[in-house]
C-alpha positions in Angstrom: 88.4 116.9 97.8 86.0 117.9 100.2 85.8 121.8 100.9 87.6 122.7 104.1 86.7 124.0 107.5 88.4 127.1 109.1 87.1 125.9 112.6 89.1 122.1 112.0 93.4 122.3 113.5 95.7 121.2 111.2 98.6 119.3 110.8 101.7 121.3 109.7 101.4 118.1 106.5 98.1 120.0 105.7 99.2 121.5 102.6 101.3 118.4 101.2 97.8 116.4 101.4 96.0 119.1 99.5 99.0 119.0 97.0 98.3 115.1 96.6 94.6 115.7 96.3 93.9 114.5 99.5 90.3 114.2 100.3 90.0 116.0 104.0 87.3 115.2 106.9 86.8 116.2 110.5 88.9 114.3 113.1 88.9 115.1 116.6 88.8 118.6 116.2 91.2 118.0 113.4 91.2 118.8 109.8 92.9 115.0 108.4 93.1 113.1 105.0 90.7 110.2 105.1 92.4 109.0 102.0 94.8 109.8 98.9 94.1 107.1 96.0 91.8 105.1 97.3 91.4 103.4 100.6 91.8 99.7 99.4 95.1 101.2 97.6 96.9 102.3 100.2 95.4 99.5 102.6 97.7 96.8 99.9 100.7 99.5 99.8 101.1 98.9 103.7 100.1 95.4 103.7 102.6 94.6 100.6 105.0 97.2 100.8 105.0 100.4 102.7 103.0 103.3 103.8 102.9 106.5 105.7 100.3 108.2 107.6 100.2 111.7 109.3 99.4 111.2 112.6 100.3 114.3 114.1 97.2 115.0 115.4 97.8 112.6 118.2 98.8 113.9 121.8 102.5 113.9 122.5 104.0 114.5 126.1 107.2 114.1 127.9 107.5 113.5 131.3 111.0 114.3 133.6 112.0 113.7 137.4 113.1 111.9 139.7 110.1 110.5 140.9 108.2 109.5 137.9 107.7 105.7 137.9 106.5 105.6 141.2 103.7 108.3 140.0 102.8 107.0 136.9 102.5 103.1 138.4 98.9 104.5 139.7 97.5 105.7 136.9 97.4 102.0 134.9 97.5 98.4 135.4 100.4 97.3 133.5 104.2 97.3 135.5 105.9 100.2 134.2 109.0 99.1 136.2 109.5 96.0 133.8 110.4 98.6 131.2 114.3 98.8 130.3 115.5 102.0 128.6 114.3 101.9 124.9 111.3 99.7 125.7 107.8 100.8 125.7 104.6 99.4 127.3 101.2 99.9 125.6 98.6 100.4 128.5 95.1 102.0 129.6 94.8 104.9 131.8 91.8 103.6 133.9 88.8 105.5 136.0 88.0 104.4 139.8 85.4 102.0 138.2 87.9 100.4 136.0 87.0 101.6 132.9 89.3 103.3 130.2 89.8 106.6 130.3 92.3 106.2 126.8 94.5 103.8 125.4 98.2 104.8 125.4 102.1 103.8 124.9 104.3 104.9 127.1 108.1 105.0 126.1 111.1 104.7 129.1 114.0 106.7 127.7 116.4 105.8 130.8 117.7 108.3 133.2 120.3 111.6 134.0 123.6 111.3 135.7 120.8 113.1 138.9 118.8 109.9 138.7 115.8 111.8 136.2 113.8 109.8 134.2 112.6 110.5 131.2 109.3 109.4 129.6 107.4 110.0 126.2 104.0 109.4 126.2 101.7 108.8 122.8 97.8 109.2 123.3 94.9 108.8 121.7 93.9 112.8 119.3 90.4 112.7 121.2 91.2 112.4 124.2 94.4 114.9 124.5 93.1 117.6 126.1 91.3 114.8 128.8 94.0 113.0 129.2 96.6 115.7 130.1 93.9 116.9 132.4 93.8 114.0 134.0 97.7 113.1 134.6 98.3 116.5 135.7 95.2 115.9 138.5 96.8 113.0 139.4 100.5 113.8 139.4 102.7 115.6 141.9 104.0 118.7 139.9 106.3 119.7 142.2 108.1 116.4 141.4 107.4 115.9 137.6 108.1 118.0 134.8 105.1 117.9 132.2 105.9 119.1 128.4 103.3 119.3 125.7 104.5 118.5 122.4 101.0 117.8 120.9 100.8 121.5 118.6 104.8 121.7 118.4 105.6 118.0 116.5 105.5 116.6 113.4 104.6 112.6 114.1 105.0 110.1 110.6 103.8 106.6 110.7 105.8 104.4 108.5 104.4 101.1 107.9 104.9 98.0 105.9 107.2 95.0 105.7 109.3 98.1 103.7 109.2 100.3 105.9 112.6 99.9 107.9 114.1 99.9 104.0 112.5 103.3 103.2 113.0 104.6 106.4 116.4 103.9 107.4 117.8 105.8 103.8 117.4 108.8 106.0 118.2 108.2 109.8 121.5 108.3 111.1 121.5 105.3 113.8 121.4 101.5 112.5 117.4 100.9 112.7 117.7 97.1 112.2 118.4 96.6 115.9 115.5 98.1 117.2 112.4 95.8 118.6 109.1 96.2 118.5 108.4 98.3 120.7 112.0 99.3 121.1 112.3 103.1 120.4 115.4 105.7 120.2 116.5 109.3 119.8 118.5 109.7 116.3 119.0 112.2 113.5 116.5 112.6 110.9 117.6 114.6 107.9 120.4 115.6 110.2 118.3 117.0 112.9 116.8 115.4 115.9 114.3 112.9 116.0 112.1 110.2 118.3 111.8 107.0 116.5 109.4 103.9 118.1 109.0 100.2 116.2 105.7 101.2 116.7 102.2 101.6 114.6 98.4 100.4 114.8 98.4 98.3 111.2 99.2 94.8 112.1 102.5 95.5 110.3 106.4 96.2 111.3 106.8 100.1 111.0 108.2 102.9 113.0 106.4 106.0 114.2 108.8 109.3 113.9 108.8 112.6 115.9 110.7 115.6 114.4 109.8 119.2 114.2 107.7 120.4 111.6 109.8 121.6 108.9 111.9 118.2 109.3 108.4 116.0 109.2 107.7 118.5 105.9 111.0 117.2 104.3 110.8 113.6 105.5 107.4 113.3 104.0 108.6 114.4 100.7 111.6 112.6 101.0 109.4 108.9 101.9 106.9 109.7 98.9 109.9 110.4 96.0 111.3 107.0 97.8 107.9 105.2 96.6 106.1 105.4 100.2 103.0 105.4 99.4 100.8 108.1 101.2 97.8 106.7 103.4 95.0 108.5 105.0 92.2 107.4 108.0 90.6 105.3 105.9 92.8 102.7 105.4 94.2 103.2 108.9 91.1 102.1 109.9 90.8 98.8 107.6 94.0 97.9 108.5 93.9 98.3 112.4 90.4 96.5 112.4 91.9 93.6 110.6 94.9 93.8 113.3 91.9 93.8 115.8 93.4 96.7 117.3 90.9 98.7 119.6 89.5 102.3 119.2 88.9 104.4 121.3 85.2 105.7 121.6 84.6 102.7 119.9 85.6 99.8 120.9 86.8 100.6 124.7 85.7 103.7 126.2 84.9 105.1 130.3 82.6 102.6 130.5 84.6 98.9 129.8 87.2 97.6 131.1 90.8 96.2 130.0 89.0 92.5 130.8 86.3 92.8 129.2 88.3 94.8 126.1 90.5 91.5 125.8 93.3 93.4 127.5 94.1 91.5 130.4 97.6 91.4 128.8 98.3 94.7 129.8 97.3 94.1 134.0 100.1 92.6 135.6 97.7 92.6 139.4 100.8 90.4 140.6 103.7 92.5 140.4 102.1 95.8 141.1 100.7 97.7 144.0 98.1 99.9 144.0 96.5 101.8 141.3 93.4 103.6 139.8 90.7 100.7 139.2 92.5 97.8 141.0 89.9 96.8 143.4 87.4 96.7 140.1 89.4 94.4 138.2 90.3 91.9 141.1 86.7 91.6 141.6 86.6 90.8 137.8 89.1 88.4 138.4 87.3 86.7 140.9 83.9 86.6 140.0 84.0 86.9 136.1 83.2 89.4 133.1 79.5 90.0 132.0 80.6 90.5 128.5 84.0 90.0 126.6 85.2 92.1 123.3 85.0 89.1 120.2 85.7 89.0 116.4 83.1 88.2 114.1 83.6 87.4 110.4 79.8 88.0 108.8 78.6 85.4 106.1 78.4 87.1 103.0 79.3 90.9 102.2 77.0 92.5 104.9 79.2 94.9 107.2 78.2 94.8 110.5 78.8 98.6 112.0 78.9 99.9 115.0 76.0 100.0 117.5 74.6 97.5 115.4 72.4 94.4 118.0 73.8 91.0 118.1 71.2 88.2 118.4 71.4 84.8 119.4 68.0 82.6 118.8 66.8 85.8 118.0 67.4 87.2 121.3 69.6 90.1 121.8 73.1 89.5 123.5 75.4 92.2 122.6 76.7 95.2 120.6 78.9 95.7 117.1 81.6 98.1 118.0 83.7 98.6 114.2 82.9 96.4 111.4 84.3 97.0 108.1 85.0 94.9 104.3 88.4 93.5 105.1 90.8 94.6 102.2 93.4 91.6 102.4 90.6 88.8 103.3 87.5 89.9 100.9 85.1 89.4 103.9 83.3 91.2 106.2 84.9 91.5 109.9 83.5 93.2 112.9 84.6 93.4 116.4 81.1 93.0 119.1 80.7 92.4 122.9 78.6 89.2 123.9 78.1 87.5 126.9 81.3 84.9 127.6 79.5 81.8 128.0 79.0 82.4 123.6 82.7 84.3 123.3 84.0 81.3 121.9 85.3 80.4 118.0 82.7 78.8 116.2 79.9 80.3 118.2 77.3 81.3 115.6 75.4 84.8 116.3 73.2 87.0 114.2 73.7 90.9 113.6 70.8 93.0 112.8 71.4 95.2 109.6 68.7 97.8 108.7 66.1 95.3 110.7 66.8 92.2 108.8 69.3 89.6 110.4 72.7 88.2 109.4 74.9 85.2 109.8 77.8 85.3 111.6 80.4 83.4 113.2 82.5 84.1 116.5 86.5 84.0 115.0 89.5 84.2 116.8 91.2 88.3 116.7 93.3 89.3 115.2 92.1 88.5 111.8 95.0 89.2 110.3 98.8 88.5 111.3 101.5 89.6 109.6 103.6 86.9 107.9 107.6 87.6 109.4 108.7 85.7 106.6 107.6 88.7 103.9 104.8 86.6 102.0 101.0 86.9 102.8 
C-alpha cells in the first residue's frame, strides 16, 4: 500500500479500501485504489463473474425546470428529445471548434405534475469542476435549477454478467426489467437510491447512487456476497478492451466526436443548432484528417500513449492507451492515423523506446461481451 497524501479528496469508501489492503494512487485530485488483488484478478472477476468499483470520484449533477431540454440540446450533438423517461443518452459536451470538452451520460428522469423535468448527469472526475463551469456559463439559471452531488454521493459500479444477481439481493424494485441504459430511482438497503444499466467495462452492470453511509453498507454487503472488489487498474484493461474512450486520452479539446469514432452520438438531422455544429458539418462534407483505430501489436510489446505510429517508416499518427489485454493475451492499443490506412488489416508500425513494432489495424471493440454468459 502506497503511503497516502493529505493534499489527495477522498471517497467516503476510503477506509474500506485501506481495510482490503488496497494499494492507493493520485486520481484527478483524488486519493483512489488502483487495485485490491491484482489487476488481472479482478479484470477475470468482472469479465467472468462480478465486480465493483468506487467511482465516486466522478462528477454528479441534477438538473430541474421547465425549460431544460431546450437548453441542454445546445451544448451536444446527440438529440436529447429522443430520450423517454428512464432512458439515457451517452454524449460529448463540445467547444465552438468541435472538439470535446468531456464525455458524459445524461439520464431523463421524466417530468412534475408543473411540466419540470428532471435530469441526472454523470461526468468525467477530471473534468468536474470544468464542466459545471461550463453548463452553468451556458445555461439560463433563472430557468434551471443546478444541484451538485459530486462531494455529497456515494456512486458503486457493479459489473459482470453477475452483477444484476448480486445486486438485485438488495434493491427493492424488480432490476431485470431495466435496459441498458435504462436507469430508475429505488430503495437500496431501504433507503433511496439512483440505479443506471450503466458502466465502462464492456459488460452488463449497474452504476448506484446512494448517500454515503448507504454506499458504506452496500459495499460491504456486495463483498460478503462474493463481489469482488476492483480498483483503476483493471477499470482501465477492461474499458480499453471495450474500446471505450478516455478522456485526456483518447478524446480531449482538441478532437472531435468524428474523428473519436463517435459519429453515433451526432444526430445533425434531427437537431438544430448547437455548440460545434458548423465544425462537424464541414467534417461531414469534406472529410476527417485522422480517425481514432484499434491496433492489436504483434507480439507482447504495449504500445502506450504518445507513442509515433509509422507507416513505410514514415510517421502517420499517435498511440493514445495501449495496454496487455487480460481476456485476449495480446497487446491492444487505440492510435489516430490518417483514414485512407484506418481500415482492418492495414499494417502500421509503433515506435517503442526507438525501435519499431508490428502492428495491425483491427476492428474496436476488441472485446464484446457474449449475451449468452460464455466467453
Amino acid at each position: 500500500m502506497t503511503q497516502s497524501s493529505p493534499t489527495l479528496a477522498r471517497t467516503p469508501l476510503f477506509e474500506l479500501a485501506l481495510s482490503l489492503n488496497a494499494r492507493m494512487t493520485g486520481f484527478s485530485g483524488w486519493e483512489m485504489p488502483v487495485q485490491f488483488g491484482g489487476i488481472g484478478l479482478e479484470h477475470h472477476a468482472v469479465r467472468s463473474a462480478a465486480g465493483m468499483f468506487d467511482i465516486s470520484h466522478m462528477g454528479k449533477f441534477a438538473l430541474t425546470g421547465k425549460d431544460v431540454l431546450s437548453q441542454i440540446q445546445t451544448l451536444v450533438p446527440s438529440d436529447l428529445s429522443r430520450l423517454q423517461p428512464g432512458q439515457a443518452q451517452y454524449t460529448v459536451l463540445l467547444n465552438p471548434q468541435g472538439g470535446i470538452v468531456d464525455d458524459l451520460i445524461f439520464y431523463y428522469q421524466g417530468q412534475d405534475a408543473i411540466a419540470h423535468q428532471r435530469w441526472m448527469i454523470i461526468v468525467n472526475a477530471a473534468t468536474t469542476q470544468k464542466d459545471k463551469d461550463w453548463m452553468l456559463s451556458h445555461l439560463d439559471m433563472g430557468e434551471i435549477k443546478f444541484e451538485d452531488y459530486s462531494l455529497s454521493k456515494v456512486l458503486i459500479a457493479v459489473q459482470g454478467r453477475d452483477a444484476l444477481r448480486h445486486l438485485q439481493a438488495f434493491v427493492a424494485a424488480d432490476l431485470s426489467p431495466v435496459k441498458p441504459f435504462g436507469h430508475l430511482e429505488s430503495s437500496v438497503l431501504g433507503q433511496p437510491a439512483f440505479l443506471a444499466r450503466t458502466g465502462y467495462t464492456g459488460e452488463d452492470g449497474f452504476e448506484v447512487m446512494v448517500a454515503p453511509e448507504t454506499g458504506i453498507e452496500l459495499w460491504r454487503s456486495l463483498l460478503k456476497s462474493g463481489v469482488v472488489p476492483c480498483g483503476l487498474g483493471a477499470r482501465d484493461t477492461l474499458r480499453l478492451e471495450a474500446a471505450m474512450a478516455l478522456y485526456g486520452q483518447d478524446i480531449n479539446d482538441t478532437t472531435t466526436p468524428l474523428e473519436a469514432g463517435l459519429g453515433w452520438v451526432v444526430h445533425l438531422d434531427s437537431k438544430g443548432d448547437f455548440v460545434g455544429r458548423s465544425v462537424l458539418e464541414a467534417q461531414k462534407r469534406g472529410g476527417i484528417s485522422r480517425k481514432l483505430v484499434g491496433l492489436q501489436m504483434q507480439g507482447r510489446n504495449i504500445a502506450r500513449h504518445d507513442y509515433p505510429v509509422l507507416r513505410d517508416g514514415q510517421p502517420v499518427g499517435i498511440v493514445t492507451s495501449g495496454t496487455l489485454s487480460p481476456t485476449l493475451g495480446q497487446a491492444i492499443a487505440l492510435a489516430y492515423v490518417p483514414p485512407a490506412i484506418a481500415h482492418p488489416g492495414e499494417s502500421v508500425e509503433v515506435e517503442i523506446r526507438g525501435k519499431l513494432y508490428p502492428a495491425t489495424i483491427v476492428k474496436r471493440p476488441f472485446y464484446r461481451a457474449n449475451k449468452s454468459g460464455d466467453l
